[in-house]
C-alpha positions in Angstrom: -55.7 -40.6 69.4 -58.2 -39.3 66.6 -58.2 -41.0 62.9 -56.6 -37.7 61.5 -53.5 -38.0 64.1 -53.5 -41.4 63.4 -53.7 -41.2 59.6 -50.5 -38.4 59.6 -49.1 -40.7 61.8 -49.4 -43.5 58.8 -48.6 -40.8 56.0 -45.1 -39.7 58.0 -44.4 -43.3 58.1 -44.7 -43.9 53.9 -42.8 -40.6 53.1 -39.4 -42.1 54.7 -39.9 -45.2 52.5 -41.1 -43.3 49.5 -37.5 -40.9 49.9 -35.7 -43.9 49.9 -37.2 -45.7 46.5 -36.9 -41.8 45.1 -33.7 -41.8 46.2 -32.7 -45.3 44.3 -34.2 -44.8 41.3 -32.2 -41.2 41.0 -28.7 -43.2 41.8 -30.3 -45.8 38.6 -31.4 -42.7 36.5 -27.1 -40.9 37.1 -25.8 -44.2 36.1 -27.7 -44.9 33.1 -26.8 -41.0 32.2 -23.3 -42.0 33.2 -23.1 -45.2 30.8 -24.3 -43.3 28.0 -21.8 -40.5 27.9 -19.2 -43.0 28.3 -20.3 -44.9 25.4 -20.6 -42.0 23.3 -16.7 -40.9 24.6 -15.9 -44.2 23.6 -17.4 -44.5 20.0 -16.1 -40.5 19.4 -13.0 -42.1 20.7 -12.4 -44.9 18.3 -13.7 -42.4 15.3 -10.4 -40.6 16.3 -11.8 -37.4 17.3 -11.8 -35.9 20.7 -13.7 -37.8 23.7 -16.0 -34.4 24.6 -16.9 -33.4 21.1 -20.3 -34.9 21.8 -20.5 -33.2 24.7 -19.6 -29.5 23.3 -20.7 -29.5 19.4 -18.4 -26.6 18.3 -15.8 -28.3 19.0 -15.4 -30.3 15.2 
């Protein structure tokens, strides 16, 4: 086997592991996205306006 079959052979073994901490971090990234519109439901919650008025502005 030559050094470029060799070094594709290397680069196709990285890309599987590099899916999987890309995939992680995106799981992290939807839950942090997830926490923070529940907070702000929450917070518009307790002010005693609706839950999605952050989430659509014209809705005062």
């Amino acid at each position: 086997m030559n050094g470029f079959a060799q070094s594709m052979l290397l680069a196709q073994e990285g890309a599987g592991a590099a899916g999987a901490v890309g995939a992680i971090f995106f799981i992290v990234y939807l839950a942090i996205i997830v926490l923070i519109i529940a907070g702000f439901w929450k917070t518009f919650a307790k002010a005693g306006k609706p839950g999605g008025a952050r989430s659509f502005p014209s809705t005062t």
